[in-house]
MOPAC internal coordinates of N, CA, C and O (Angstrom, degrees):
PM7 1SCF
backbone

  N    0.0000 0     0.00 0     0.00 0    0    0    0
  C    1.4390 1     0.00 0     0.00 0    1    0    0
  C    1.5204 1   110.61 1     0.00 0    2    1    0
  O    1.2310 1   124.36 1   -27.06 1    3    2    1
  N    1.4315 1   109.24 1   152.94 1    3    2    1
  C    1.4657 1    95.45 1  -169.68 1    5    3    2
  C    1.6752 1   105.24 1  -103.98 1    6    5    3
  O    1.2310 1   116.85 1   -35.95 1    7    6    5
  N    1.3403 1   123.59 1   144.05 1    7    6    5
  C    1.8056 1   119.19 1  -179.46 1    9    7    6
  C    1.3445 1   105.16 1   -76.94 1   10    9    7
  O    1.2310 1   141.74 1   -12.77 1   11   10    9
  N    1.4407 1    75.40 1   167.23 1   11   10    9
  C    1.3712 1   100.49 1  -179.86 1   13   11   10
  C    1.6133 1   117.62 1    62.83 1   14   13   11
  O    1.2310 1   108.85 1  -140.69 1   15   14   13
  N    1.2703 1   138.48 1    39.31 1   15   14   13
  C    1.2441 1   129.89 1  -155.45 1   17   15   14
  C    1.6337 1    85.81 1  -119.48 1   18   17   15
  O    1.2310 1   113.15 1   137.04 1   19   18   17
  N    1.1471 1   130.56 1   -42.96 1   19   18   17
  C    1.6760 1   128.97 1  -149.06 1   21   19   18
  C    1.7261 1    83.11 1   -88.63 1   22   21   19
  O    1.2310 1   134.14 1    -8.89 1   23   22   21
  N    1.4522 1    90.26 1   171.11 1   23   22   21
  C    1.8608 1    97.72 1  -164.69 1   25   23   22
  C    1.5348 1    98.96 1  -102.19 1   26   25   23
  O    1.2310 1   124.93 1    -2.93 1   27   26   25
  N    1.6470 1   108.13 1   177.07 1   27   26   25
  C    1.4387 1   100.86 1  -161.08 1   29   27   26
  C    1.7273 1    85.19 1   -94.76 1   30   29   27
  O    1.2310 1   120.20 1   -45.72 1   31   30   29
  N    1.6321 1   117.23 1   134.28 1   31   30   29
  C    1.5754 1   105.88 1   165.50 1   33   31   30
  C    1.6643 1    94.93 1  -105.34 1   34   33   31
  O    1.2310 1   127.96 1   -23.76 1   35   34   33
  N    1.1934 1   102.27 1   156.24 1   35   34   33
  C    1.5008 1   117.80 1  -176.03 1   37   35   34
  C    1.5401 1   107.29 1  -153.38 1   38   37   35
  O    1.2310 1   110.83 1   -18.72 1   39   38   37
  N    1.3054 1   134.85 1   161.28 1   39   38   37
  C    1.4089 1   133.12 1   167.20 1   41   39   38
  C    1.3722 1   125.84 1   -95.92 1   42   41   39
  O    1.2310 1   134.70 1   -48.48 1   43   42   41
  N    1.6369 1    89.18 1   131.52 1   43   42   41
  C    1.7309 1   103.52 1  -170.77 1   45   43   42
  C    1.3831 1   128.37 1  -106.43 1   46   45   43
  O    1.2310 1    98.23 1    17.56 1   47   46   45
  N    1.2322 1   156.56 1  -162.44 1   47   46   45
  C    1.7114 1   137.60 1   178.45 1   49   47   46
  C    1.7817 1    83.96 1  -121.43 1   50   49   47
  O    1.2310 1   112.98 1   -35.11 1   51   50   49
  N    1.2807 1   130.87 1   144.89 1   51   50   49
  C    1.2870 1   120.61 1   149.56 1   53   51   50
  C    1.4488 1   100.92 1  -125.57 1   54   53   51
  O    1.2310 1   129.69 1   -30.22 1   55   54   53
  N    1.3472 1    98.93 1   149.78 1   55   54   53
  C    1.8352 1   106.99 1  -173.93 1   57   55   54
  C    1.6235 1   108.69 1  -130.66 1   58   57   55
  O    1.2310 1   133.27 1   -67.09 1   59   58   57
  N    1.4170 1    91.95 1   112.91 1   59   58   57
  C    1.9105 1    89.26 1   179.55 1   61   59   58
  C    1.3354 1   112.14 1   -87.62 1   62   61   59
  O    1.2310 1   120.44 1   -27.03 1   63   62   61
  N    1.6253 1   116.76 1   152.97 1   63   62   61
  C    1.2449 1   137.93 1   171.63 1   65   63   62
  C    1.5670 1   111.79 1    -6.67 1   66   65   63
  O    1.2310 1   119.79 1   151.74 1   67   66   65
  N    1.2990 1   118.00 1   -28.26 1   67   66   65
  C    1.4698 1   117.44 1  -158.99 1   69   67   66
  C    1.7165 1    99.35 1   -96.16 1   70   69   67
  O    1.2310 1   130.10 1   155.65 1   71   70   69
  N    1.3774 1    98.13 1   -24.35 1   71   70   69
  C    1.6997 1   100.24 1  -169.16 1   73   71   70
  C    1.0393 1   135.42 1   117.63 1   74   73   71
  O    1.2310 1   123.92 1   166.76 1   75   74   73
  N    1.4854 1   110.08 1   -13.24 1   75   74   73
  C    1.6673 1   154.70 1  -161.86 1   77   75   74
  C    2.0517 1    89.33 1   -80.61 1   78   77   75
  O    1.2310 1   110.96 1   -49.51 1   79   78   77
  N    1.1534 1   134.62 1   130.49 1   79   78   77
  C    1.3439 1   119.45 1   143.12 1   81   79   78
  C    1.3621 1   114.23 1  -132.24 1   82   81   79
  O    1.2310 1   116.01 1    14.89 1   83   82   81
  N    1.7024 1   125.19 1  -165.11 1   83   82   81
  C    0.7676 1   109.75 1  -159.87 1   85   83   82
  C    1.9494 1    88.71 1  -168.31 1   86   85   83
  O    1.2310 1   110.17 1   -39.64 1   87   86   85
  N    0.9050 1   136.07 1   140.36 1   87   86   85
  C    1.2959 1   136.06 1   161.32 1   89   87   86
  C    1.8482 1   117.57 1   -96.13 1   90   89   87
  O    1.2310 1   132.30 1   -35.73 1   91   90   89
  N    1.5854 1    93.84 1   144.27 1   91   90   89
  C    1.3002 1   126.18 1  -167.05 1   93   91   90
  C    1.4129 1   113.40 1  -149.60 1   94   93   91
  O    1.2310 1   128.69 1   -17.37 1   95   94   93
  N    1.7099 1   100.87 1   162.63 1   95   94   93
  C    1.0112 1    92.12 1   179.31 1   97   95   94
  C    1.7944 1   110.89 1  -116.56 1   98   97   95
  O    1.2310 1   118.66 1   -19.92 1   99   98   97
  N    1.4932 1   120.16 1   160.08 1   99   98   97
  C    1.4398 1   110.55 1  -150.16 1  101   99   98
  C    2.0265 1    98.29 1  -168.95 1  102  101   99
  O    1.2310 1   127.61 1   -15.73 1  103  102  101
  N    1.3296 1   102.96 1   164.27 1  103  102  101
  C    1.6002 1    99.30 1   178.20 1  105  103  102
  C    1.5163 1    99.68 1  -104.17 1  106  105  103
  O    1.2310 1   127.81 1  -173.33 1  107  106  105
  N    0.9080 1   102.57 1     6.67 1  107  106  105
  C    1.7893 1   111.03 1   174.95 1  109  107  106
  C    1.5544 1   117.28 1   -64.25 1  110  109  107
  O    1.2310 1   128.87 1   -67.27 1  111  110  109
  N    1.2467 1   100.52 1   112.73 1  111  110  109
  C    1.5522 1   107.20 1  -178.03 1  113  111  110
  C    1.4349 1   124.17 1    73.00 1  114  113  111
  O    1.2310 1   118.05 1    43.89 1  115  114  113
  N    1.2153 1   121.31 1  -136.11 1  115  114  113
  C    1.6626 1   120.81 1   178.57 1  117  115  114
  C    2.0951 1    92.66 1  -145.69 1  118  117  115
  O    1.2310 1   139.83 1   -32.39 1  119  118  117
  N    1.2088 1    79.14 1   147.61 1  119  118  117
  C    1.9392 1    85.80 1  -178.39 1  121  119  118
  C    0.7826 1   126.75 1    -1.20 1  122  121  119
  O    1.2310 1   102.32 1   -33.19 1  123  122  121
  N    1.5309 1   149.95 1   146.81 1  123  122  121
  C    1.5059 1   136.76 1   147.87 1  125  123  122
  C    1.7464 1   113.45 1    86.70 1  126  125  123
  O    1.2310 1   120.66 1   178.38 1  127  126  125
  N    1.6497 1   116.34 1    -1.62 1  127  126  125
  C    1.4325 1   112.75 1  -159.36 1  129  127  126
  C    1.1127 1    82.16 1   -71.03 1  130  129  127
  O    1.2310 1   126.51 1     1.90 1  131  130  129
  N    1.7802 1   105.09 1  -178.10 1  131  130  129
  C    1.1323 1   140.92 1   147.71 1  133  131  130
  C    1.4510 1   135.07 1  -138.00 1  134  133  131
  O    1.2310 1   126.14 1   -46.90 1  135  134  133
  N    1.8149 1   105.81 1   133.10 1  135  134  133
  C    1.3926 1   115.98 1  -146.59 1  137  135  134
  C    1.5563 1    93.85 1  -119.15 1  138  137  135
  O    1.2310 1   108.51 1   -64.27 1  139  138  137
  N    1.2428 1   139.09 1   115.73 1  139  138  137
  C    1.1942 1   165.46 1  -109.32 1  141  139  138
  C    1.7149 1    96.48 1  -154.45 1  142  141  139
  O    1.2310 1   111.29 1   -70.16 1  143  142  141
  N    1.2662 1   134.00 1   109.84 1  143  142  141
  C    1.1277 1   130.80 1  -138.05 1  145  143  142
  C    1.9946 1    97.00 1  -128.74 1  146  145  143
  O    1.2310 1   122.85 1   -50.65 1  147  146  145
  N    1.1419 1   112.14 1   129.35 1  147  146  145
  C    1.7983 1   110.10 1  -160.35 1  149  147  146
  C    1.8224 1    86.76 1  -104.61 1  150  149  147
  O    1.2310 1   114.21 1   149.22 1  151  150  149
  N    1.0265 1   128.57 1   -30.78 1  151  150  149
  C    1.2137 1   116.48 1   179.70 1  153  151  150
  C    1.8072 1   106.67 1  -114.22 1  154  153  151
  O    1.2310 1   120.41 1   -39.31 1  155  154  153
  N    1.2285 1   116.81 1   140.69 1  155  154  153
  C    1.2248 1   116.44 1  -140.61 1  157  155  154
  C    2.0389 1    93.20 1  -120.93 1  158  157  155
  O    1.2310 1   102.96 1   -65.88 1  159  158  157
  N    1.5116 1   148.87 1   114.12 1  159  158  157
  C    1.0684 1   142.32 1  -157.67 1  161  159  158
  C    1.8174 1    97.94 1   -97.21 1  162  161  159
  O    1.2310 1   119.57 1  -164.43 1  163  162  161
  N    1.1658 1   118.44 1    15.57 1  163  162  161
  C    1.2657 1   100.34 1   179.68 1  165  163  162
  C    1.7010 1    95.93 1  -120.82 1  166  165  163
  O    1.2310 1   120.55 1  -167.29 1  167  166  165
  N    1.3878 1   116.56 1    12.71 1  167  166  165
  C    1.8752 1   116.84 1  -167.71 1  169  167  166
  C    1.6797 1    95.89 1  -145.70 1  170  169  167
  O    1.2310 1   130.06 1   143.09 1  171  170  169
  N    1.7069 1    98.20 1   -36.91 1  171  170  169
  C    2.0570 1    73.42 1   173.79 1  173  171  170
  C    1.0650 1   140.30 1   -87.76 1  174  173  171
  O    1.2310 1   107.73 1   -26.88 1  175  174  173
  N    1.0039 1   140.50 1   153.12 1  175  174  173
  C    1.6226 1   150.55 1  -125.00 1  177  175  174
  C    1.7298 1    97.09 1   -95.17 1  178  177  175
  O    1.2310 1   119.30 1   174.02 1  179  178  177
  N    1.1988 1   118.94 1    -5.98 1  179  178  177
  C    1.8740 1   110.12 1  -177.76 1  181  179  178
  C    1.1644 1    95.80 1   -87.28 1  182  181  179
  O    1.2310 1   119.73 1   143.01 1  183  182  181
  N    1.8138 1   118.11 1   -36.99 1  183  182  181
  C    1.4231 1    99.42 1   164.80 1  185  183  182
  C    1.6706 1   150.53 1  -122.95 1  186  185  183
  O    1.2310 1   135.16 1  -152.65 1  187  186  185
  N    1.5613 1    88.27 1    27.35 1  187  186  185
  C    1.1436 1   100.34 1  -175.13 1  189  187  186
  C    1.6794 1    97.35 1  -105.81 1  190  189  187
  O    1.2310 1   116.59 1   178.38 1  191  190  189
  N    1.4497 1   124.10 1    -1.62 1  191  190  189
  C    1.3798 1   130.03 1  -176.66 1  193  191  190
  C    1.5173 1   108.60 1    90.37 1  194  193  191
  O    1.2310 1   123.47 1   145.42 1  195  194  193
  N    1.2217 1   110.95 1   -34.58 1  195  194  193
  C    1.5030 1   109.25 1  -179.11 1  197  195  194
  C    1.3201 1   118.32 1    39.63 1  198  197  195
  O    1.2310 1   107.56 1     2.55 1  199  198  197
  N    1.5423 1   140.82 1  -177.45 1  199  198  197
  C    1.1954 1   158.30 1   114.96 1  201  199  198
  C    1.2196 1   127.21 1     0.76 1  202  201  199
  O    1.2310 1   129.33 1  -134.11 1  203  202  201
  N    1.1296 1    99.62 1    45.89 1  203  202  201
  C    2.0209 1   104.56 1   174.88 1  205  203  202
  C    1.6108 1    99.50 1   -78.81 1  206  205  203
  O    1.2310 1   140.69 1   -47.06 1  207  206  205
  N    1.7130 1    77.46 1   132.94 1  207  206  205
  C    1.5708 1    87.49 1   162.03 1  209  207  206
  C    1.4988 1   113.84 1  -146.33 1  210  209  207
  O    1.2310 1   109.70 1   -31.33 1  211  210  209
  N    1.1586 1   136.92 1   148.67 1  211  210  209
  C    1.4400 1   167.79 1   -85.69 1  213  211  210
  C    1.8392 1    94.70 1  -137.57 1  214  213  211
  O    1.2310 1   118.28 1   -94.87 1  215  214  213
  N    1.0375 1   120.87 1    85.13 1  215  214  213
  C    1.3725 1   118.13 1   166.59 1  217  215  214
  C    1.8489 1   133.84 1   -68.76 1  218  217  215
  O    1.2310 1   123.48 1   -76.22 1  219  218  217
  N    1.1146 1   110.94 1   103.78 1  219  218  217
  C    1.6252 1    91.83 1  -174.71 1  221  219  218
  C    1.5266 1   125.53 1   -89.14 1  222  221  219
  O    1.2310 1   112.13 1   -75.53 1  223  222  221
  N    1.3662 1   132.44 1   104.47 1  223  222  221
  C    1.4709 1   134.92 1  -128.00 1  225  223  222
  C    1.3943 1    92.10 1  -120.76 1  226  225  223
  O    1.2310 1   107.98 1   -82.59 1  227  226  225
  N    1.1115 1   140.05 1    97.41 1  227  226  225
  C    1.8714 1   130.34 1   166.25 1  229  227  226
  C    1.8312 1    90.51 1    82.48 1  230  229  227
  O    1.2310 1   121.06 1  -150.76 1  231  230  229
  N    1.1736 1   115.59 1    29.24 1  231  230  229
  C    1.7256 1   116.88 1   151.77 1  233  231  230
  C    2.0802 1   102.80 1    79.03 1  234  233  231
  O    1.2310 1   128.51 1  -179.63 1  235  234  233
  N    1.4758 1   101.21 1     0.37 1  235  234  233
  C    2.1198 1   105.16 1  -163.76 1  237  235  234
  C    1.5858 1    76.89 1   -67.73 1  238  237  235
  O    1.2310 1    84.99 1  -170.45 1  239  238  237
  N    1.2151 1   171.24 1     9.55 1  239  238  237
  C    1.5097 1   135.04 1   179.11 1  241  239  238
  C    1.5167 1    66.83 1  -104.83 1  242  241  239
  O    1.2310 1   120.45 1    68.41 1  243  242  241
  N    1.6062 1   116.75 1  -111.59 1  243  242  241
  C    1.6390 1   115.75 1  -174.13 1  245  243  242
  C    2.1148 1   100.23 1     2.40 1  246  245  243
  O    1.2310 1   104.51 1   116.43 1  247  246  245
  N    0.8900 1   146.20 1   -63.57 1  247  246  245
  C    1.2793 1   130.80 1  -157.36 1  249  247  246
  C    1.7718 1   111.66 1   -77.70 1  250  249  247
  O    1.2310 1   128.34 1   145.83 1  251  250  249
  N    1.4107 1   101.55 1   -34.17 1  251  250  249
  C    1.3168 1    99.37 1   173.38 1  253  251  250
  C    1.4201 1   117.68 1   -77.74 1  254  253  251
  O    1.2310 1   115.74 1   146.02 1  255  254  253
  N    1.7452 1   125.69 1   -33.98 1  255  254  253
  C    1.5394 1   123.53 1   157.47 1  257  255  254
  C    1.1125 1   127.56 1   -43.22 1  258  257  255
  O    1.2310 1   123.24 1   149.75 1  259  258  257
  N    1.6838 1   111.39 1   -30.25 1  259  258  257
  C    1.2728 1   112.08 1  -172.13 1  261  259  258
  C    1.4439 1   117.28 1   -86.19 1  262  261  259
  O    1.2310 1   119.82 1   163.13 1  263  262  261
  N    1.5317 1   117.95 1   -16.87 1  263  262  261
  C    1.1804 1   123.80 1   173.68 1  265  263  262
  C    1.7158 1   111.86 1  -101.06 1  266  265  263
  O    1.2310 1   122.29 1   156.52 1  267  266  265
  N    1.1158 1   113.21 1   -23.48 1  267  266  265
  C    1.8065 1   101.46 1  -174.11 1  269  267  266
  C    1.5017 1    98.25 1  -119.02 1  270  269  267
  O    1.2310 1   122.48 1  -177.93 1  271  270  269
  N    1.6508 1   112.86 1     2.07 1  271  270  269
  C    1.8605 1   114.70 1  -179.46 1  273  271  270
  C    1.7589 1   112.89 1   -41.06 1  274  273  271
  O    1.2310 1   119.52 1   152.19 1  275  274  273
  N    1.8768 1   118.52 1   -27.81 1  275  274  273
  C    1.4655 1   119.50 1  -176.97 1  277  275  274
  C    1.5649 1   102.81 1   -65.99 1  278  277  275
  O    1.2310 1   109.68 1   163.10 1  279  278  277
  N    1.2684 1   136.97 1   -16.90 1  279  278  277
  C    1.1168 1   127.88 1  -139.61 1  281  279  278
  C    1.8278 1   101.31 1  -124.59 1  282  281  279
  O    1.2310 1   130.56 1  -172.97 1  283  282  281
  N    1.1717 1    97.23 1     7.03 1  283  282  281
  C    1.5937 1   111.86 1  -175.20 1  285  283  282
  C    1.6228 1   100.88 1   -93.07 1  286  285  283
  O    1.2310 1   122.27 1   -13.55 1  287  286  285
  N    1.3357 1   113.26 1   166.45 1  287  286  285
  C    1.3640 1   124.56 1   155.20 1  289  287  286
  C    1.6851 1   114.88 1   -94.88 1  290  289  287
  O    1.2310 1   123.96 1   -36.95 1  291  290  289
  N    1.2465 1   110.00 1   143.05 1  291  290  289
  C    1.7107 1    96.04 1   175.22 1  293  291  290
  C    1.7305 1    97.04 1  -116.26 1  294  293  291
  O    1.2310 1   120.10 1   180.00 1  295  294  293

């Protein structure tokens, strides 16, 4: 096997949006950093599901309601 190939992991502080952090371990930076996080996984909407809403683009939702609308619950 050849050295030195795998990366150095070491432990880092990460701090979410809220202020909250938490240490881990990561190849991020050099020892002791801290990684300060702009999108936050416990508030943004990809994963908290958020507010989806239903776009109708060239009329396909209206066309697909109109054909499978019996088979829905209202």
């Amino acid at each position: 096997m050849k050295q030195d190939t795998h990366p150095d992991y070491h432990f880092i502080t990460v701090v979410m949006t809220d202020g909250t952090s938490y240490q881990t371990r990561s190849t991020y930076g050099k020892e002791g950093a801290t990684l300060n996080l702009d999108i936050d996984p416990k508030t943004h909407p990809a994963w908290t599901g958020g507010n989806q809403q239903l776009l109708d683009r060239g009329g396909r939702v209206s066309r697909f309601n109109a054909k499978f609308g019996g088979f829905t619950r209202k």
